[in-house]
C-alpha positions as CSV (number, residue, x, y, z in Angstrom):
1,X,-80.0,-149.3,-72.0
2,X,-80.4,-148.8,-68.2
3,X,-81.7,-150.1,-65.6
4,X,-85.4,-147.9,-64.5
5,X,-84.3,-147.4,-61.5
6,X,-81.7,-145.4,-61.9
7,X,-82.0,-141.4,-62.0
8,X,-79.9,-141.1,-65.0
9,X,-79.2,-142.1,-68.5
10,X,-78.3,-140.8,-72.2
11,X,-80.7,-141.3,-74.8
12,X,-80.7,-140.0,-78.5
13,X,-81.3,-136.3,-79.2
14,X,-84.0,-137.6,-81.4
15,X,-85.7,-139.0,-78.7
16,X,-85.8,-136.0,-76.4
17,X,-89.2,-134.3,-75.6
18,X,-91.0,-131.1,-73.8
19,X,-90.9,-131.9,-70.1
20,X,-87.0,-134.0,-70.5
21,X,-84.8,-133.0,-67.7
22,X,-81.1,-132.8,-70.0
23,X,-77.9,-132.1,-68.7
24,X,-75.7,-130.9,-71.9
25,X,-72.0,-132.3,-71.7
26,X,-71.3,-128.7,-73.2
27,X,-69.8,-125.3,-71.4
28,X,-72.5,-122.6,-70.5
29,X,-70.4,-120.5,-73.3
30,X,-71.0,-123.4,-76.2
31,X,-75.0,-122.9,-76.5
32,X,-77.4,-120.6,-76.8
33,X,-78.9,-121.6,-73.2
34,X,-78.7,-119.9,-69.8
35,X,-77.6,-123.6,-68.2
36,X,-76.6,-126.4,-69.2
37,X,-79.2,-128.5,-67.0
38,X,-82.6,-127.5,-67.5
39,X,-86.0,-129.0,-68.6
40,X,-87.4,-128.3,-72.3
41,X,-90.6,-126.1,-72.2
42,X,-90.8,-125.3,-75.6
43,X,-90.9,-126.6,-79.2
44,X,-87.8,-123.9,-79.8
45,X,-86.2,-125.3,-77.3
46,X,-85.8,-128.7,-78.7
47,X,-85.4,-127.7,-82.3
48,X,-82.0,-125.4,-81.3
49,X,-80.7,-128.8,-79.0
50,X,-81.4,-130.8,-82.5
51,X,-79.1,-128.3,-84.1
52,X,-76.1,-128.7,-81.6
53,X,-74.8,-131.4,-83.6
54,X,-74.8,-134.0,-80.0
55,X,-75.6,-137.6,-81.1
56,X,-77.0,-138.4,-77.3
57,X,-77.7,-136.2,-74.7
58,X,-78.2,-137.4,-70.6
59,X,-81.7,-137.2,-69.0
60,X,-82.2,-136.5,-65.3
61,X,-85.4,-138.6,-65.0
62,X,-86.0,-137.7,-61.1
63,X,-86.2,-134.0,-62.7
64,X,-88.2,-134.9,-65.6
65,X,-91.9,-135.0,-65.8
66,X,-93.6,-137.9,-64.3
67,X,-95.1,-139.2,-67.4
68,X,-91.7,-139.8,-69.1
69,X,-90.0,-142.9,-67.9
70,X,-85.9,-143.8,-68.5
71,X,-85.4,-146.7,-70.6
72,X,-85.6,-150.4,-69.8
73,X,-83.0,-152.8,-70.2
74,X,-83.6,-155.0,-73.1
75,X,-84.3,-158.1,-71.9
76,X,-88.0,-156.7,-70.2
77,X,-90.4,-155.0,-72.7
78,X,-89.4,-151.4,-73.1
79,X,-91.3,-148.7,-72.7
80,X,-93.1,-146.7,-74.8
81,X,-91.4,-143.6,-76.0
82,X,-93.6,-140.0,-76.2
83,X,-93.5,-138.7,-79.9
84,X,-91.4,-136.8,-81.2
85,X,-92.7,-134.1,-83.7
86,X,-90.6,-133.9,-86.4
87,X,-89.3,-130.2,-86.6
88,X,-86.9,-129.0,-89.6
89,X,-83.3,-127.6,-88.7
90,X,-82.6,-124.2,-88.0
91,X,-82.0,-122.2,-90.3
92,X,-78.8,-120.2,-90.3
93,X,-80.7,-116.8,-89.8
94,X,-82.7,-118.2,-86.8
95,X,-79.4,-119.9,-85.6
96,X,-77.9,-116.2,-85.7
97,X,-80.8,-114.5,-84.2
98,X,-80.7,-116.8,-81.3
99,X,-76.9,-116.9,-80.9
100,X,-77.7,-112.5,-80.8
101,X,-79.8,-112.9,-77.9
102,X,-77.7,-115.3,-75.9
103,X,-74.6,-113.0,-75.9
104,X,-77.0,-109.6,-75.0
105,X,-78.1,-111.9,-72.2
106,X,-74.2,-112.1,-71.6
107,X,-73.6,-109.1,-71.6
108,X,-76.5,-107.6,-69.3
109,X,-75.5,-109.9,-66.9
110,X,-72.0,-108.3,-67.3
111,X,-73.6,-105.1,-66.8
112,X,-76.0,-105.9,-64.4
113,X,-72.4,-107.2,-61.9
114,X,-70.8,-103.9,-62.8
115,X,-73.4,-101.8,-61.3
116,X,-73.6,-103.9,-58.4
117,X,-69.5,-103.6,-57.9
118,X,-69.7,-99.6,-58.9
119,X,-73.1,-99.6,-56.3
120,X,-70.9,-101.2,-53.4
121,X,-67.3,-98.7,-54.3
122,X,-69.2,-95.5,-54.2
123,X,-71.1,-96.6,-51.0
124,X,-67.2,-97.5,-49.6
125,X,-65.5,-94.8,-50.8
126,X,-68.5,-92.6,-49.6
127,X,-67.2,-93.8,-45.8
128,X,-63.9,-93.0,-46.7
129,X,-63.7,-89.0,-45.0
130,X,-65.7,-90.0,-41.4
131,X,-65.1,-93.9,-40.8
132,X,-62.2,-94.8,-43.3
133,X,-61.7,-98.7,-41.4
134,X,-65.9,-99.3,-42.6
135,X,-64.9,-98.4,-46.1
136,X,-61.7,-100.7,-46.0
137,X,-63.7,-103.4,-45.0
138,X,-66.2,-102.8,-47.4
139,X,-63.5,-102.2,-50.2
140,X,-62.0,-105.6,-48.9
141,X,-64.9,-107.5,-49.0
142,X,-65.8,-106.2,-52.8
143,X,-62.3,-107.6,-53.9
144,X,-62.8,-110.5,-51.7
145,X,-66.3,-111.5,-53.9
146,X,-64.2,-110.3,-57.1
147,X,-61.4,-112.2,-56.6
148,X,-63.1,-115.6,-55.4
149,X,-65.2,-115.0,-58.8
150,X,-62.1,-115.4,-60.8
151,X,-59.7,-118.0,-59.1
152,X,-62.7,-120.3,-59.2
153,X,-63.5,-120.3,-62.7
154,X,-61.0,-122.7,-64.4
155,X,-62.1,-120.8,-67.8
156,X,-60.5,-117.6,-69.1
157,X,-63.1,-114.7,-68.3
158,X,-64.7,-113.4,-71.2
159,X,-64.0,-109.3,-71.3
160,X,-67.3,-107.3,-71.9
161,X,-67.7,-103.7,-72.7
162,X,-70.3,-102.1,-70.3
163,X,-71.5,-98.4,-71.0
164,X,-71.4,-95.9,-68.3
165,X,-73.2,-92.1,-67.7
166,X,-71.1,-89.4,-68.6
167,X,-69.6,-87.7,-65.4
168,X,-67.5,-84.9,-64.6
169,X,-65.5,-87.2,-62.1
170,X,-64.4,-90.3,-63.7
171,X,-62.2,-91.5,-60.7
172,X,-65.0,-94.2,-60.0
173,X,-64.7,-95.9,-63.3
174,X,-61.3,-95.4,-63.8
175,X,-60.5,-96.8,-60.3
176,X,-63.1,-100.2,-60.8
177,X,-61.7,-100.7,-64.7
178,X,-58.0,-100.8,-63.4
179,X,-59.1,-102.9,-60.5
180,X,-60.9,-105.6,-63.2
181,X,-57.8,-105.5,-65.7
182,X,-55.5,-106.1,-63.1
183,X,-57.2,-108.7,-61.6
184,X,-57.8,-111.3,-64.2
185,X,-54.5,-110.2,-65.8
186,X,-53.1,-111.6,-62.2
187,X,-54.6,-114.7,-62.2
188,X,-53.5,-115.4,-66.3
189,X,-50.0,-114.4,-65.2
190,X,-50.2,-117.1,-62.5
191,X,-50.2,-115.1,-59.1
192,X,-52.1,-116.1,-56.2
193,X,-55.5,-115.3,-55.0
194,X,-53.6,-113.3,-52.3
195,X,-51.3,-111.5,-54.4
196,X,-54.9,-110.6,-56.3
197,X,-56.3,-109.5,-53.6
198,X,-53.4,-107.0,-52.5
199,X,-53.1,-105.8,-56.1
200,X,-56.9,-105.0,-56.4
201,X,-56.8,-103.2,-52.8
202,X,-53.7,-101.0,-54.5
203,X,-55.7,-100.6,-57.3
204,X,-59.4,-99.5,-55.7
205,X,-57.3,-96.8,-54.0
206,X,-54.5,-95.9,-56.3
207,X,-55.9,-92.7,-57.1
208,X,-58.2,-91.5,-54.2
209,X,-55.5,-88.7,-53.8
210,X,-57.3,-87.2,-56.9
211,X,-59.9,-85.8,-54.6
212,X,-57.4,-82.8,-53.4
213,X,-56.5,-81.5,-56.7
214,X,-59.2,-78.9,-57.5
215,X,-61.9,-80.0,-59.6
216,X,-61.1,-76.5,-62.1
217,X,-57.7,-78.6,-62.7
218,X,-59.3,-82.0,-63.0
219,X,-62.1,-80.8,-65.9
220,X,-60.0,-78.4,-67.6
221,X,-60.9,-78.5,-71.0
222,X,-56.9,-76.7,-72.2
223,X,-53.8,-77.4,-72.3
224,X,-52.6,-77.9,-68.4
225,X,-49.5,-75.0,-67.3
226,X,-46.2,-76.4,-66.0
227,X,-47.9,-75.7,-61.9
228,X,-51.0,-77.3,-62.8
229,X,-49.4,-80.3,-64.5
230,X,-47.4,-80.2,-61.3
231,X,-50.4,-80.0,-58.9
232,X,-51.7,-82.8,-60.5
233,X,-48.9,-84.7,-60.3
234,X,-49.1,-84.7,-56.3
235,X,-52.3,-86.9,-56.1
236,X,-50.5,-90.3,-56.2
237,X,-48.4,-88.5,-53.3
238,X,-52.2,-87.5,-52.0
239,X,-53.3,-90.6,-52.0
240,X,-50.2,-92.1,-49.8
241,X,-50.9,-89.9,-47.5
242,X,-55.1,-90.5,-47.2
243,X,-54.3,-94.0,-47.2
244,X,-51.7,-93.3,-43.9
245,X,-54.1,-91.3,-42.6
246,X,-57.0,-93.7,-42.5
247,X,-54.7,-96.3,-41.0
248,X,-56.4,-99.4,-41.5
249,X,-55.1,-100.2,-45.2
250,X,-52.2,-102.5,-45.3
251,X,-48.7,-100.8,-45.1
252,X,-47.8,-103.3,-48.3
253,X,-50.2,-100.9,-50.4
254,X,-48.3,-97.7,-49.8
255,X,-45.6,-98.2,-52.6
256,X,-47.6,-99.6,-55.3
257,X,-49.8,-96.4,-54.9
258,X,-46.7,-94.5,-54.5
259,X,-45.3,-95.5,-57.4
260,X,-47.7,-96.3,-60.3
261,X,-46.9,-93.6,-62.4
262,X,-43.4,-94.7,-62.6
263,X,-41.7,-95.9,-65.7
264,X,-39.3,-99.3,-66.2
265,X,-36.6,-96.1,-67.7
266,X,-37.1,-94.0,-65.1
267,X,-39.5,-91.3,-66.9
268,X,-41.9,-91.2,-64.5
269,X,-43.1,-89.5,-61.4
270,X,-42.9,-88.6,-58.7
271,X,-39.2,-90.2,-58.1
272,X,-38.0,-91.1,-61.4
273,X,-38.0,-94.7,-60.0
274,X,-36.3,-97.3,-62.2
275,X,-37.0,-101.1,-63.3
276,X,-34.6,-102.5,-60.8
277,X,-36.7,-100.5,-58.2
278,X,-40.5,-101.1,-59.5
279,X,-41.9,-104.5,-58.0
280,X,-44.0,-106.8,-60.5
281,X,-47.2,-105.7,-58.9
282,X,-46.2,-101.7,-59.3
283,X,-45.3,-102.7,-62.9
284,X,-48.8,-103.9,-63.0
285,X,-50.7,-100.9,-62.3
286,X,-48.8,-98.6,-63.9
287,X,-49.3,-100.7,-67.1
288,X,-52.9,-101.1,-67.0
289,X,-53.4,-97.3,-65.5
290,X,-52.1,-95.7,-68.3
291,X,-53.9,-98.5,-71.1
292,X,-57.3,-97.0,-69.4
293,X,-55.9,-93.3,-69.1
294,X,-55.0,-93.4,-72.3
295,X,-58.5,-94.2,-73.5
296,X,-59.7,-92.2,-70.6
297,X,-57.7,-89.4,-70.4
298,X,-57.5,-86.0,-68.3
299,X,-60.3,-83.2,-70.3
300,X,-57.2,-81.6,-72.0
301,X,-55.9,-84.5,-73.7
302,X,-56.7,-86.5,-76.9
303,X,-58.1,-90.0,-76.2
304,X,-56.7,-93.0,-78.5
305,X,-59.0,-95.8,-79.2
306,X,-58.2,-98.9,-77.7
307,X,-56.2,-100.1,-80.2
308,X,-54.5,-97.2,-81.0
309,X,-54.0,-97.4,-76.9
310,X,-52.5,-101.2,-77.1
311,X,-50.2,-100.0,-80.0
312,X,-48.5,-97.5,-78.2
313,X,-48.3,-98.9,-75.1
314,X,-46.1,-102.3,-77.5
315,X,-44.1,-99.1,-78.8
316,X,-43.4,-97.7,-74.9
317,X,-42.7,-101.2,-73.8
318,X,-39.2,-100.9,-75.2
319,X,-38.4,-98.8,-72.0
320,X,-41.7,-97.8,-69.9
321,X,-43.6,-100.6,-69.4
322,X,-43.2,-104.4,-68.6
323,X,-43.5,-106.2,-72.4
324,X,-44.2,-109.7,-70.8
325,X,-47.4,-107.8,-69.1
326,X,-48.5,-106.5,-71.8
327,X,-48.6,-109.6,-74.4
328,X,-50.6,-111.2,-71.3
329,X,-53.2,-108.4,-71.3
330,X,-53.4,-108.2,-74.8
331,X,-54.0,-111.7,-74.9
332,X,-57.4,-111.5,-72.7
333,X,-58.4,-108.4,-74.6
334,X,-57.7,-109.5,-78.0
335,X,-56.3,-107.9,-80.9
336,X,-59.5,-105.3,-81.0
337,X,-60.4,-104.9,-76.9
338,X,-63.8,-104.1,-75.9
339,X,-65.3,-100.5,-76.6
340,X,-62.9,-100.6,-79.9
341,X,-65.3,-99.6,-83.6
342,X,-64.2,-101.3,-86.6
343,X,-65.2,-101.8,-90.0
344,X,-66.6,-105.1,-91.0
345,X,-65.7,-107.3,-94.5
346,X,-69.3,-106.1,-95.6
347,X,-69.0,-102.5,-95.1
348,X,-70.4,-102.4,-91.8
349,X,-69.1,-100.7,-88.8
350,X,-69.8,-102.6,-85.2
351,X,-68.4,-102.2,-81.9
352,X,-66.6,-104.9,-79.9
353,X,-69.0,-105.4,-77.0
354,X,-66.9,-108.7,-75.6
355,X,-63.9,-110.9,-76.2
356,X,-63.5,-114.2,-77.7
357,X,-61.1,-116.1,-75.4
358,X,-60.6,-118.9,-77.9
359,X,-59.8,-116.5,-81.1
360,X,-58.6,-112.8,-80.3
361,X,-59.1,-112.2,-84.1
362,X,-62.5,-112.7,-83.9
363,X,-64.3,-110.7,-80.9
364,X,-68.3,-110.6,-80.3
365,X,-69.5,-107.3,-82.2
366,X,-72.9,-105.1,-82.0
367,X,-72.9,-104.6,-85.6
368,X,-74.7,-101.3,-87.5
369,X,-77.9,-101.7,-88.9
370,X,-80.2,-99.0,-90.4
371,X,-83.4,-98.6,-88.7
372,X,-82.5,-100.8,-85.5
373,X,-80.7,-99.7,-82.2
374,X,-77.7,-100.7,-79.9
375,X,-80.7,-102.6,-78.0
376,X,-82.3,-104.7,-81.2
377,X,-79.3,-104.9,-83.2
378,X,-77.4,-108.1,-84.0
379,X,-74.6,-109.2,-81.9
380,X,-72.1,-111.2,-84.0
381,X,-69.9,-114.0,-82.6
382,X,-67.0,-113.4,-85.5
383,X,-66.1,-117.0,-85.0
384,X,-68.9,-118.1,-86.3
385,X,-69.4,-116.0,-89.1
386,X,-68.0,-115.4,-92.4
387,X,-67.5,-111.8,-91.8
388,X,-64.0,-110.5,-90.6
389,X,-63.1,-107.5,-89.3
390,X,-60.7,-105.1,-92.2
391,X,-59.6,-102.4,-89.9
392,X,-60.2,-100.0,-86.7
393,X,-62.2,-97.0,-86.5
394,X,-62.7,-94.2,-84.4
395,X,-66.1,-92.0,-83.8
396,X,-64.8,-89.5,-85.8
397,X,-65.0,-91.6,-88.8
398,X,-68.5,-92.4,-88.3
399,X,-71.3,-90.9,-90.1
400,X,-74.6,-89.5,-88.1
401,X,-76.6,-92.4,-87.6
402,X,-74.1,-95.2,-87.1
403,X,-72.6,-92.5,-84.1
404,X,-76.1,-92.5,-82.6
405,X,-76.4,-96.0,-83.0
406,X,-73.0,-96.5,-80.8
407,X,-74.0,-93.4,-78.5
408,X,-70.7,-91.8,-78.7
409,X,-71.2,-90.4,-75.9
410,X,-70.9,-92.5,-73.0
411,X,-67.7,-93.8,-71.4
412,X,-66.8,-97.7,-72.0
413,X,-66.1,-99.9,-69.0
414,X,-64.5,-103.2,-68.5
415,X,-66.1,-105.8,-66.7
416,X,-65.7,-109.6,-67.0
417,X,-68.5,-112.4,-67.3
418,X,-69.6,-113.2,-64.1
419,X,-70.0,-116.6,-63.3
420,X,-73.5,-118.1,-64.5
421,X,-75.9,-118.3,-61.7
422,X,-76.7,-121.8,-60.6
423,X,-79.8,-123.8,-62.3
């Protein structure tokens, strides 16, 4: 027991009551609530923190209503206790349903920071032509938020799928998913916010050169020839030089741009550049550039599903790419990244919508169900379920409906859980 004076102490779960003040001695990521300090409004409320399996839980009594008082110590007469009504325990369906919501929640709020960050890049790179040093500092200060979002969260970031309009010109998205990979695969790798923070500049920019190749080469639908292949070639070249030109980017940007379609074997372009050559950060890029471009790629090519994408980029790693790298960002992504389909033990297809960063076997999945939409449809936490995921799809395998369902026809983006707003 404790003293009434003082503004906090733990009493049993049983005990707790609308208007309690609790603070959960659980991460924002192990229950279905938006914090882990809030007051209980609701009947629901209380019958989900029943279900949490906690024995006591700690009461903020300054933050709790007025009419409930902390315990006395026992030597005093103790004070009476509000009832509790008795509630029976979730069921599992409810527990599901509720678990559903809380990881939508998750993953608007994903979606919700993406459009912010994709807001703020097209505003900078918008700049870019008439006042190139506004759009570096706005460019710098995007990482800056980006970055300090990361190396302050002492949890890996959970990976979330976020879908985007279809557009002609996909250098936006291309440029902001690299940018995101590369960053948290930084800070797993152990580099420092600063070495982050160069990366992601390199990254933002890496392909801005794009905008001089004409647009009738960019969208072509067919098979490139050998001097349109070769035009298109020059934009990391481009972008060197509209990065010089703008002279206010940091000279240590130059060759990562320069070079990130290199390969560690010396198959790449534009100067056939070599491992012993390729810094780590150069490696970097050119790893995570091609695992979106290969998702992503130019009109004329075939796209691979994520998987498929991770597979051949563990085949290339025997000479093109760095391996160490690449188990890293497979790590964060899991065995079945974000954005990949896949057929569940019951039949079902679902889409991996975000990671699991305890369990890459077992991702959070939208999964199909006649009648509903990608907006009421359950999310799955695989973890928690005894469903298991039998093999990868692609949207060609799908039927009609289950294709609508997934809206086949909008371009995945990467984005990581922000961090959870304060109570």
């Amino acid at each position: 027991m404790t003293n009434p004076e003082h503004s906090k102490s733990k009493i049993p779960v049983q005990q707790l009551a609308i208007g309690h003040f609790v603070e959960l001695p659980l991460g924002w990521k192990d229950h279905p609530f938006m914090f882990s300090n809030f007051k209980i409004k609701s009947q629901e409320q209380l019958t989900i923190l029943y279900s949490l399996g906690l024995t006591e839980v700690e009461i903020n009594w300054k933050k709790s209503d007025k009419h409930l008082k902390p315990p006395v110590s026992q030597d005093t007469e103790p004070t009476e206790q509000p009832t509790v009504k008795k509630t029976t325990a979730l069921t599992p369906e409810q527990m599901q349903q509720i678990q559903s919501k809380q990881l939508r929640l998750d993953n608007k709020r994903a979606e919700a920071a993406y459009r912010h960050s994709l807001s703020l890049f097209h505003s900078a790179m918008s700049k870019f032509g008439l006042s190139p040093e506004e759009a570096y500092f706005d460019i710098k200060g995007l990482i800056n938020a980006l970055c300090n979002d990361v190396f302050t969260s002492s949890e890996t970031k959970v990976m979330h799928v976020i879908q985007a309009q279809p557009s002609t010109d996909d250098l936006f998205y291309h440029s902001l998913n690299v940018t995101i990979l590369c960053l948290v695969v930084a800070k797993e790798l152990g580099w420092s916010e600063q070495e982050a923070q160069l990366l992601c500049l390199a990254a933002f920019t890496h392909d801005v050169g794009l905008i001089k190749v004409p647009s009738t080469i960019k969208r072509k639908m067919t098979e490139l020839t050998k001097s349109e292949e070769n035009y298109y070639k020059m934009h990391s070249t481009y972008s060197v030089e509209l990065i010089k030109k703008a002279n206010c980017f940091p000279d240590a940007i130059l060759p990562i741009i320069a070079a990130h379609h290199e390969r560690l074997d010396g198959s790449g372009y534009p100067k056939q550049a070599t491992e012993s050559t390729l810094d780590e950060m150069t490696q970097l890029l050119s790893l995570v550039d091609a695992y979106d471009s290969y998702c992503f790629p130019h009109p004329s090519n075939k796209a691979f599903t994520p998987r498929n994408a991770i597979a051949l980029l563990f085949k290339q790693s025997q000479k093109k790419f760095n391996r160490a790298m690449l188990e890293v960002m497979v790590k964060l992504l899991g065995i079945y990244p974000p954005g990949s389909l896949v057929v569940l033990s019951n039949g079902a297809p679902a889409l991996v919508i975000s990671t699991n960063s305890n369990n890459a076997l077992c991702p959070n999945v939208l999964m199909f169900e006649s009648g509903k939409n990608e907006n009421t449809g359950l999310i799955l936490n695989l973890a928690k379920e005894s469903l298991d995921i039998t093999k990868g799809i692609s949207f060609d395998d799908l039927e009609e409906a289950p294709a609508r369902y997934f809206n086949n026809h909008v371009r995945y983006c990467l984005y990581f859980s922000p961090q959870p707003p304060a109570p």
